[in-house]
VEXGURO-533867 format. One record per atom (N, C-alpha, C, O): residue number from 0; residue in three letters; atom name; x, y, z. Coordinates in Angstrom, 2 decimals. Example, Ala and Ser with C-alpha at 12.3 -4.5 7.8 and 13.67 -1.06 7.14 Angstrom:
% residues 2
> 0:ala:N:13.19:-5.69:7.80
> 0:ala:CA:12.30:-4.50:7.80
> 0:ala:C:13.20:-3.30:7.80
> 0:ala:O:14.24:-3.32:8.46
> 1:ser:N:12.85:-2.25:7.08
> 1:ser:CA:13.67:-1.06:7.14
> 1:ser:C:12.90:0.03:7.87
> 1:ser:O:13.41:1.14:8.04
***
This chain:
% residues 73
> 0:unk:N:86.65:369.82:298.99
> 0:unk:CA:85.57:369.18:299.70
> 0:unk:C:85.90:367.71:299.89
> 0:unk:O:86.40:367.15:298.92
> 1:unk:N:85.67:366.91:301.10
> 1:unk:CA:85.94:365.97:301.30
> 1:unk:C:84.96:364.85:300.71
> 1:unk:O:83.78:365.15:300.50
> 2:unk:N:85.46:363.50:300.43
> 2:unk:CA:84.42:363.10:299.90
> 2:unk:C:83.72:361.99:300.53
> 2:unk:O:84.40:361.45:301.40
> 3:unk:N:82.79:361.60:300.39
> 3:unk:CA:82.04:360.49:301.72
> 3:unk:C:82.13:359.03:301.32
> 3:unk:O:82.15:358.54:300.19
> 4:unk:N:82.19:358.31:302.85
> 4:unk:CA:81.92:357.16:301.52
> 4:unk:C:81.36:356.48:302.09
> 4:unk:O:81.43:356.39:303.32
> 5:unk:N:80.50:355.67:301.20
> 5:unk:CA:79.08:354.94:301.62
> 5:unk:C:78.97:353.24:301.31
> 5:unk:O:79.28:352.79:300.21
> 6:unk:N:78.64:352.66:302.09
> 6:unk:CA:78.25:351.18:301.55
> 6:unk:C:77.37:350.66:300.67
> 6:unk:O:76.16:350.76:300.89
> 7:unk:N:77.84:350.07:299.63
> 7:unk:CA:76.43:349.21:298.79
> 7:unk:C:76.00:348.29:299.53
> 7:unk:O:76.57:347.89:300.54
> 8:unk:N:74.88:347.85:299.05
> 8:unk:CA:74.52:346.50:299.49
> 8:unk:C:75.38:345.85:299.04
> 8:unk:O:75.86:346.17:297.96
> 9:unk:N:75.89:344.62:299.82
> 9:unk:CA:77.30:343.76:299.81
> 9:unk:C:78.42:344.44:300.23
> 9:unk:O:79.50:344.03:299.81
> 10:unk:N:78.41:345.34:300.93
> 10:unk:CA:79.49:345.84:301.58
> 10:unk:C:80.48:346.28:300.79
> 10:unk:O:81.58:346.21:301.34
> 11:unk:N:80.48:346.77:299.54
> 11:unk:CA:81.45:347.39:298.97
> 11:unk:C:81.12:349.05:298.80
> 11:unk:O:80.06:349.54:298.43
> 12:unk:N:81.99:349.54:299.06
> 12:unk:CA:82.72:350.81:299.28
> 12:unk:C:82.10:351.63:298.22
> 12:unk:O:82.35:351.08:297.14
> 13:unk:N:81.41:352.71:298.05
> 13:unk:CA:81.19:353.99:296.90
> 13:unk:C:81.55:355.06:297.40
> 13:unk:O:80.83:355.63:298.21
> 14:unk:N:82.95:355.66:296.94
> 14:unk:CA:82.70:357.12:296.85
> 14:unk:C:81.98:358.20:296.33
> 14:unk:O:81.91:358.23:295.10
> 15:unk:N:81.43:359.07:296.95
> 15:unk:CA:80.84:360.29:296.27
> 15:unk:C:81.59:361.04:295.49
> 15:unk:O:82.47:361.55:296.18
> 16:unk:N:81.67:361.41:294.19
> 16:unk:CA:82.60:362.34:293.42
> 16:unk:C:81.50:363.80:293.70
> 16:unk:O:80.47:363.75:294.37
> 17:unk:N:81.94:364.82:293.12
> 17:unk:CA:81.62:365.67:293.20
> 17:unk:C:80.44:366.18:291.81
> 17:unk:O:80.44:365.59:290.73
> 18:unk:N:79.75:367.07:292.06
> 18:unk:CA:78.64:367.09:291.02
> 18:unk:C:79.11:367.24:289.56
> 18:unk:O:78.83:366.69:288.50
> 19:unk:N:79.82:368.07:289.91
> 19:unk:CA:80.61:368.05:288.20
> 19:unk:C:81.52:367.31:287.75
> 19:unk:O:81.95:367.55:286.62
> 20:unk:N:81.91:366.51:288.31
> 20:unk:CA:82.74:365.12:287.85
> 20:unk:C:81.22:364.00:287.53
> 20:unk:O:81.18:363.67:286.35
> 21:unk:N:80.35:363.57:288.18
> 21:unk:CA:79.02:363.25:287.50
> 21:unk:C:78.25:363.45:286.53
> 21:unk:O:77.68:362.69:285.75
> 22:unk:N:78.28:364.91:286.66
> 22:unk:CA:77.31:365.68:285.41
> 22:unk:C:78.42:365.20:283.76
> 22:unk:O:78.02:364.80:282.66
> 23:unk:N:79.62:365.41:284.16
> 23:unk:CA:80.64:364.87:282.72
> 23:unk:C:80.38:364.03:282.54
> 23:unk:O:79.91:363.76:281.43
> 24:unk:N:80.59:362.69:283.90
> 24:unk:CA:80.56:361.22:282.95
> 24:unk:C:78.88:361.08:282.51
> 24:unk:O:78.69:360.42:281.49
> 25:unk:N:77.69:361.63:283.14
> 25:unk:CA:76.41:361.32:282.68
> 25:unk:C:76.44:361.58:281.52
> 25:unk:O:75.83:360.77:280.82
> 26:unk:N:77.19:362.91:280.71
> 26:unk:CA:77.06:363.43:279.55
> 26:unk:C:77.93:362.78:278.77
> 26:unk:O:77.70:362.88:277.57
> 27:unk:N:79.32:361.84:279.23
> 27:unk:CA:79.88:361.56:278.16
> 27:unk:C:78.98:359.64:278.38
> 27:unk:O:79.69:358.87:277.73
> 28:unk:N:78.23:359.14:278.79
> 28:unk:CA:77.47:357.89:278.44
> 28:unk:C:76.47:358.14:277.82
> 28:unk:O:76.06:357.20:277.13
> 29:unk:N:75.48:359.70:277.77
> 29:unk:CA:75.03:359.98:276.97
> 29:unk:C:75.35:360.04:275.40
> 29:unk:O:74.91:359.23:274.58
> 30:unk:N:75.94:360.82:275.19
> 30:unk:CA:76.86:360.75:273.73
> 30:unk:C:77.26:359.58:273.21
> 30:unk:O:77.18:359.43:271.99
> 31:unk:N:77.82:358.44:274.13
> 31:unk:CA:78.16:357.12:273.73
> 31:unk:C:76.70:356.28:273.18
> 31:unk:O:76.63:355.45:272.27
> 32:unk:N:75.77:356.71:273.91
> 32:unk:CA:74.85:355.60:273.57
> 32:unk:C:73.88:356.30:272.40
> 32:unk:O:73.68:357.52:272.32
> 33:unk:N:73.37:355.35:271.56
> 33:unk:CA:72.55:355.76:270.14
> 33:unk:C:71.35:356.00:270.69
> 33:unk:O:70.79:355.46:271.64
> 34:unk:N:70.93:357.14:269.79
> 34:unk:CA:69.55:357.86:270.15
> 34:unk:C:68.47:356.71:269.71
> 34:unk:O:67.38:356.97:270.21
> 35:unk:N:68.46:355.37:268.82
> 35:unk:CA:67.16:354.96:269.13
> 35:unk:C:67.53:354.01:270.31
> 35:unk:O:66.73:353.07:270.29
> 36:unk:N:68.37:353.89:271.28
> 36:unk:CA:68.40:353.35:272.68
> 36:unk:C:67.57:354.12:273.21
> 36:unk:O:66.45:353.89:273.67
> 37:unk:N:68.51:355.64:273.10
> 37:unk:CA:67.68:356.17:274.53
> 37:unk:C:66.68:356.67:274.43
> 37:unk:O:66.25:357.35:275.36
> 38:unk:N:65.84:356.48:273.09
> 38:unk:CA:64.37:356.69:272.48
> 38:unk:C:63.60:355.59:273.33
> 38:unk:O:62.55:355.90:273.88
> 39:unk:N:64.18:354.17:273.46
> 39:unk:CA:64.02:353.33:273.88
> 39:unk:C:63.42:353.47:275.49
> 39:unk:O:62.28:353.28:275.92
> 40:unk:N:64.47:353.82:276.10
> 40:unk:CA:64.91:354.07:277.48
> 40:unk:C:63.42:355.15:277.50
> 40:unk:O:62.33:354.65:277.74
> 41:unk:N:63.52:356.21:277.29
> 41:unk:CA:62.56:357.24:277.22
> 41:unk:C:61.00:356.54:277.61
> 41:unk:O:60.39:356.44:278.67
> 42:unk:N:60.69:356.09:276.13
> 42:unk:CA:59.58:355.16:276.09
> 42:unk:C:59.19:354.39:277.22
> 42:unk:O:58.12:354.48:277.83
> 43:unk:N:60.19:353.59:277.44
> 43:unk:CA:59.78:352.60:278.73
> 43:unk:C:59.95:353.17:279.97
> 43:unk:O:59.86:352.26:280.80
> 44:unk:N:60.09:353.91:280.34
> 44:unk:CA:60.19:355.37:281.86
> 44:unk:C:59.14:355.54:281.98
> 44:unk:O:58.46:355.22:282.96
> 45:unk:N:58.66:356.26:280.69
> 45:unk:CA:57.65:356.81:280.49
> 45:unk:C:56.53:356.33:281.04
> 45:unk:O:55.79:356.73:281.94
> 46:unk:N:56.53:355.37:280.32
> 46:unk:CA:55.15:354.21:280.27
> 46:unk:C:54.94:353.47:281.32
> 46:unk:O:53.88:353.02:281.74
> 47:unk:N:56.75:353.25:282.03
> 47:unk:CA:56.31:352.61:283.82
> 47:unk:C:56.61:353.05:284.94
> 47:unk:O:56.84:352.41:285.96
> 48:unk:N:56.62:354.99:284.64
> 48:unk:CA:57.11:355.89:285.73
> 48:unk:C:56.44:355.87:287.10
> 48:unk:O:56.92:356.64:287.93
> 49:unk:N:55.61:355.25:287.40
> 49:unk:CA:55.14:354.89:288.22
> 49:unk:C:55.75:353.74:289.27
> 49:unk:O:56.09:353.83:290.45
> 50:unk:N:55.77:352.58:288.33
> 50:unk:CA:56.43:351.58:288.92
> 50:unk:C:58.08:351.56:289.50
> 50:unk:O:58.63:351.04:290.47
> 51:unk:N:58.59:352.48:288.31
> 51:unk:CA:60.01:352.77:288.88
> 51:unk:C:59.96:353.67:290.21
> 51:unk:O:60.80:353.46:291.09
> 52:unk:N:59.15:354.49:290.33
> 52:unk:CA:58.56:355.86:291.39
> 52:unk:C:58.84:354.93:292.51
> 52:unk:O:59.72:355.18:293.33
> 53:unk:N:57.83:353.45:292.59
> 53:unk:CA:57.25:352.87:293.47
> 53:unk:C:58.87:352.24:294.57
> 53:unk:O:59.20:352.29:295.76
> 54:unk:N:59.58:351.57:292.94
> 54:unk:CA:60.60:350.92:293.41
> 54:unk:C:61.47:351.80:294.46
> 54:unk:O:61.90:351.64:295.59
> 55:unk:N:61.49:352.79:293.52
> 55:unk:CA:62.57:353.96:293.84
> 55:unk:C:62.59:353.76:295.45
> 55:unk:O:63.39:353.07:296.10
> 56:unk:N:61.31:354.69:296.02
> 56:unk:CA:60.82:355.28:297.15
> 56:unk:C:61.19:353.61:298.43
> 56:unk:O:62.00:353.46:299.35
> 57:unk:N:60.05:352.63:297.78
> 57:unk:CA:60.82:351.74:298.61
> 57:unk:C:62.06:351.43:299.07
> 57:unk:O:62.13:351.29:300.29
> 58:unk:N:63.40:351.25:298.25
> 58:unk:CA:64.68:350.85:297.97
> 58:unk:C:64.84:351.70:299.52
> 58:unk:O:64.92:351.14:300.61
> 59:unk:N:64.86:353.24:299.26
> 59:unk:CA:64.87:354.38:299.64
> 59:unk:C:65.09:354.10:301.47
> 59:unk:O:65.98:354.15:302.32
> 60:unk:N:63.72:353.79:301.35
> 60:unk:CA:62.75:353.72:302.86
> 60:unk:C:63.85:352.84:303.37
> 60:unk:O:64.46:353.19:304.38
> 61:unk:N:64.12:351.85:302.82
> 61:unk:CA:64.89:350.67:303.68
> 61:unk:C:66.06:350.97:304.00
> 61:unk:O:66.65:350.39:304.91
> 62:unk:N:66.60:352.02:303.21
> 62:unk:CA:68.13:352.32:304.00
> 62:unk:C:68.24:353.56:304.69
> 62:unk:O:68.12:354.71:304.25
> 63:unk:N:68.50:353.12:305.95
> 63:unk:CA:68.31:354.28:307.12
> 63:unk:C:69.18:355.49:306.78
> 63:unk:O:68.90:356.61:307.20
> 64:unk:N:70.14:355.27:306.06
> 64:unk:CA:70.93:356.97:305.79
> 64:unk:C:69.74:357.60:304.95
> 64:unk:O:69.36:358.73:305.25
> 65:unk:N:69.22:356.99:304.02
> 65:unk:CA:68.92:357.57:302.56
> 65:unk:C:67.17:357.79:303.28
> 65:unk:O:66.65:358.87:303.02
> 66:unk:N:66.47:356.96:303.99
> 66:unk:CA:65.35:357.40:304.04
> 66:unk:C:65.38:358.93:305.27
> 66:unk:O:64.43:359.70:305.41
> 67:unk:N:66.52:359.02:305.91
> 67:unk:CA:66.31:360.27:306.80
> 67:unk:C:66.19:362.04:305.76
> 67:unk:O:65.88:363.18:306.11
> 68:unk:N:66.62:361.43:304.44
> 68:unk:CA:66.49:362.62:303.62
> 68:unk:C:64.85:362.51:302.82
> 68:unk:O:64.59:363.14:301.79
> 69:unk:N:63.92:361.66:303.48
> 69:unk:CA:62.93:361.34:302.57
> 69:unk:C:61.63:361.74:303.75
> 69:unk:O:61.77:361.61:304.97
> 70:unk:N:60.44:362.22:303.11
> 70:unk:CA:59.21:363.09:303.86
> 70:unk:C:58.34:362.61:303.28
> 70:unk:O:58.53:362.27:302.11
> 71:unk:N:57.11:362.40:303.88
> 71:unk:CA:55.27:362.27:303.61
> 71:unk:C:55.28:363.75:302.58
> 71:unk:O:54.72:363.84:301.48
> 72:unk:N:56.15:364.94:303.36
> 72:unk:CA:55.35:366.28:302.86
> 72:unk:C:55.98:366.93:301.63
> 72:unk:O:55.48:367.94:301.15
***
């Protein structure tokens, strides 16, 4: 599969890896980091899942590739 590649803001270059080259490194930064971090991390999601929701969706909206995958429904 070919892989795409997309601009950050500032014009630098991201390739897409493939899902299972992601799903590894998510799992091996998991393992690296100590469970009262990501107790941490947890907690504060939690508590401002909303606000991150909010950020998220905005960020989203503003970039014309990424909001054509995004719906009211």
């Amino acid at each position: 599969m070919p892989r795409l590649i997309l601009k950050k803001p500032g014009g630098v270059c991201m390739r897409h890896k493939d899902k299972d080259q992601l799903a590894a490194e998510w799992q091996a930064l998991l393992e690296r980091t100590p469970k009262p971090m990501r107790q941490a991390v947890e907690t504060l999601v939690e508590s401002q899942c909303h606000t991150f929701a909010d950020r998220f969706y905005s960020v989203m909206m503003e970039d014309p590739h990424a909001s054509l995958f995004l719906s009211n429904d």
